[in-house]
N, C-alpha and C positions, 0 to 999 in steps of 0.2 A: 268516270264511269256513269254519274248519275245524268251526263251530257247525253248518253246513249238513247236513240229514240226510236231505230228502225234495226230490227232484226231477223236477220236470214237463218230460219230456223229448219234444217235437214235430216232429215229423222226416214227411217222407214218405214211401209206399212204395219204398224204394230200397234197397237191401242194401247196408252200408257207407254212406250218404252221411256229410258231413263234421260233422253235429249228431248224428248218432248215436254215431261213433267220438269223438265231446270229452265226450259224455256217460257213456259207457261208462269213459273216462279218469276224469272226475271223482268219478264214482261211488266207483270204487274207489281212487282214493287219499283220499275224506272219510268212504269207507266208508255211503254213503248209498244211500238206496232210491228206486229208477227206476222213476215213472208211465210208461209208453211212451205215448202217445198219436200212435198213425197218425193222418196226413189224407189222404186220399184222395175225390174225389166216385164212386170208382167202389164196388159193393158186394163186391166179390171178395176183400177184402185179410184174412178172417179167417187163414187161412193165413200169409201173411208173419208177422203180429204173434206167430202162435203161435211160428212157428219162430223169432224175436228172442227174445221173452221165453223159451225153452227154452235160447239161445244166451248169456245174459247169466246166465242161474242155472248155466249150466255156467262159469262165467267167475269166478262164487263174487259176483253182485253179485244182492242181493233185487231183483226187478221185477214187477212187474204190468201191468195192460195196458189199454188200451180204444181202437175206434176210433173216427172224426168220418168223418162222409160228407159233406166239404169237401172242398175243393179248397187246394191248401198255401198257393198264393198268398195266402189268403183262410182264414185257419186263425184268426184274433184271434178271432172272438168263439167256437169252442171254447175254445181256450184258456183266456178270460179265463170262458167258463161253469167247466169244470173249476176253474178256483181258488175257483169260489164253494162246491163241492162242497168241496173240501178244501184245507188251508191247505197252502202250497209254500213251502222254502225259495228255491230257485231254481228261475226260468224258462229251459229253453236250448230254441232254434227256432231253423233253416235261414235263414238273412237272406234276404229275396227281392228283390232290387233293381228299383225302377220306372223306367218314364222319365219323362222330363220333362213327358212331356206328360200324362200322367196324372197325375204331381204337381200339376198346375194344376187339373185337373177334378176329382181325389177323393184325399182323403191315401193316403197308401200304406199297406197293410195292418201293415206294422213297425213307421210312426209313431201306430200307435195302439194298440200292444202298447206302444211308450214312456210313451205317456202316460198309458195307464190301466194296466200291468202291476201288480201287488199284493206285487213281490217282484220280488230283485235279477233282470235279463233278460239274457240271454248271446244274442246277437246272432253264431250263427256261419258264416265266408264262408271258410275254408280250413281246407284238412288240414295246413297244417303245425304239426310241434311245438312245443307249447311246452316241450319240456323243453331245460332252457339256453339260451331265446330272451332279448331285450329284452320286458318289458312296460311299458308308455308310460301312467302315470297324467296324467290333464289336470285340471288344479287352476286353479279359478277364484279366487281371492284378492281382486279389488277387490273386490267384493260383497261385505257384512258384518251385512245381514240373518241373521234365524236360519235361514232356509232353505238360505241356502249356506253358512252355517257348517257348521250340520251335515251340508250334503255332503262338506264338506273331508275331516272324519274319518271320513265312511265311503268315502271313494274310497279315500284313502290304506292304511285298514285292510286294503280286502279287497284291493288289489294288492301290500302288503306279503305278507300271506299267499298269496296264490298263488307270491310269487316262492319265497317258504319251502318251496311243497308241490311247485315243479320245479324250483330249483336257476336261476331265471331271474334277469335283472338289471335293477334296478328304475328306470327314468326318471320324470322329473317335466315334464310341459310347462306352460307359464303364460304365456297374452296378454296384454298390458297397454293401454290406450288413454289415450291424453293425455290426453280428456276427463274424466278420472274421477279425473283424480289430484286430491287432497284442497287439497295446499297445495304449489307448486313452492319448489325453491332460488333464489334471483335470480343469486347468484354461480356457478351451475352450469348449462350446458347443458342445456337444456328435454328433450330427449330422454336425454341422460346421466341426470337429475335421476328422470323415471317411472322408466326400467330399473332403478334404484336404489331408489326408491320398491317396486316391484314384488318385486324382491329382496329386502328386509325383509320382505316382509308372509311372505315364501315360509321364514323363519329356523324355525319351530316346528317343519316338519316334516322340513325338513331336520338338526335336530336329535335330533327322535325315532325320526326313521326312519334316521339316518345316510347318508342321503344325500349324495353326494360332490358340488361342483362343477361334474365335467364329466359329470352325471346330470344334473345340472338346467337346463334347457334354457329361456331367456326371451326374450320377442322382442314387435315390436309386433304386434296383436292386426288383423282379429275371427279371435278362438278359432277358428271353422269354417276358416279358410284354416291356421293355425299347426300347429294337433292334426295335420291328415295329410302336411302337411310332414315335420313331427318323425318322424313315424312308419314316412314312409318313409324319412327318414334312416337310420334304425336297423334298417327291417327289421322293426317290432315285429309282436310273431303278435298280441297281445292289445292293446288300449286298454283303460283302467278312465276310466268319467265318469260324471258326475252330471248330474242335470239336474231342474229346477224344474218339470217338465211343464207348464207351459202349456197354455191351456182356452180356445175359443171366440175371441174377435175377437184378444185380446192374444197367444194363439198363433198365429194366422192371419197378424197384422202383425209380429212380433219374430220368432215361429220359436223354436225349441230348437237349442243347439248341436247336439247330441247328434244328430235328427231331422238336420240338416243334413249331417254329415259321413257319417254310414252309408253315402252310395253311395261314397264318397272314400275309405275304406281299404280295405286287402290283408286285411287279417287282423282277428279277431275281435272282439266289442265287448261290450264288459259294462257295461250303466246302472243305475244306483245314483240311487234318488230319497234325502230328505233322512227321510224316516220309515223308511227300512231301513237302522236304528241296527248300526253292528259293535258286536259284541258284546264286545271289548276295547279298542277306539280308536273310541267312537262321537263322543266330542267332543276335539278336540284338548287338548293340555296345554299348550303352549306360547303365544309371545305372536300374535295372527294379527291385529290393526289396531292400527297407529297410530296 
């Protein structure tokens, strides 16, 4: 995370909304430099952007600027044009929550910022702080493909470093499903035997990350219903996950965790595919399958 140096920050004409103030934050504690990219479909907004970008170089943070004559709901394919122009480390945009029923007729503009974004996506839906909040990593574990391996260590990575850069405290969530488990106990309760099973797989990172006990949070699964359990348990401002992005019929029928849970929490969401390697813990070190 503290690698991160240039950030594609997407916000709409709103003075203070809630992507602008976590970008404005982040900026300036990784010391990075802020694309502003307005969306707006109307053509009026050259003014607003001037007077941000005038606002954040007085704030001591380098920005630049451009608009999109979209509409915010509907802001991915700027977006995702701008990353072809220039390489981002990070994505942050105003979460736009759909309903249902658009979700059935056209994916929602977010979920295709997940699945095609080119770089870690800050998905942000509240002003509250994170400084000395709970941050809530979701760690997929049965999976031991190299795709979720290497999201292990980058989830973990960049939620360790964010706790580092506000003094927050770091949770682990993990679902488990019976069906996946490899080989049961006979002498052990079928449900006692996964949790435990579960719990193993979870020892690497708990070890590297010092993660305590009652941080680590396991339960039965699907992940989509657990994550914003957990989360509202604790409050957390931030979620850190991964996801496999999923393409075409296989996304259409399984779904993304990730994609799933977005309209389910409070607080903000940061997705991590398996090619946005951290730059210090991109592959774990520890034991991660049985």
């Amino acid at each position: 995370m503290r690698s991160i140096k240039r950030i594609l920050l997407a916000v709409p004409s709103v003075p203070e909304s809630p992507a602008l103030l976590r970008g404005e934050q982040l900026a300036a504690k990784l010391g990075a430099t802020l694309n502003l990219l307005v969306c707006d479909a109307r053509d009026d907004q050259g003014e607003f952007l001037d007077q941000q970008l005038a606002r954040l170089r007085l704030l001591g943070i380098p920005a630049l600027g451009e608009r999109a004559n979209v509409d915010p709901e509907h802001a991915s394919s700027a977006i995702l044009a701008a990353c072809q122009v220039q390489e981002y480390d990070l994505i942050i945009k105003q979460h736009q929550p759909a309903s249902g029923l658009k979700q059935l007729l056209v994916p929602p503009d977010d979920w295709q910022l997940v699945r095609l974004s080119p770089a870690p996506l800050l998905l942000v839906r509240s002003r509250s702080s994170w400084e000395g909040s709970s941050v809530l990593a979701a760690m997929d574990v049965e999976h031991h493909d190299p795709a979720h391996l290497a999201l292990q260590g980058n989830v973990m990575g960049h939620a360790s470093d964010l706790c580092e850069l506000f003094g927050a405290s770091l949770h682990v969530v993990s679902a488990y499903s019976p069906t996946l488990l490899p080989a049961a106990d006979p002498s052990v309760a079928p449900d006692q035997s996964v949790a435990r099973h579960c719990h193993d797989q979870c020892q690497w990172f708990q070890n590297e990350y010092e993660v305590p006990e009652h941080r680590l949070h396991i339960g039965e699964g699907p992940a989509k219903a657990l994550i914003p359990q957990i989360a509202r348990q604790l409050d957390a401002t931030l979620v850190v996950l991964g996801t496999v992005a999923r393409h075409g019929i296989s996304g259409a029928l399984l779904g993304n965790t990730a994609e799933a849970v977005l309209d389910h929490l409070d607080g903000d969401v940061l997705v991590l595919k398996p090619n946005m390697a951290h730059t210090q813990h991109a592959e774990p070190t520890g034991h991660r399958a049985a």
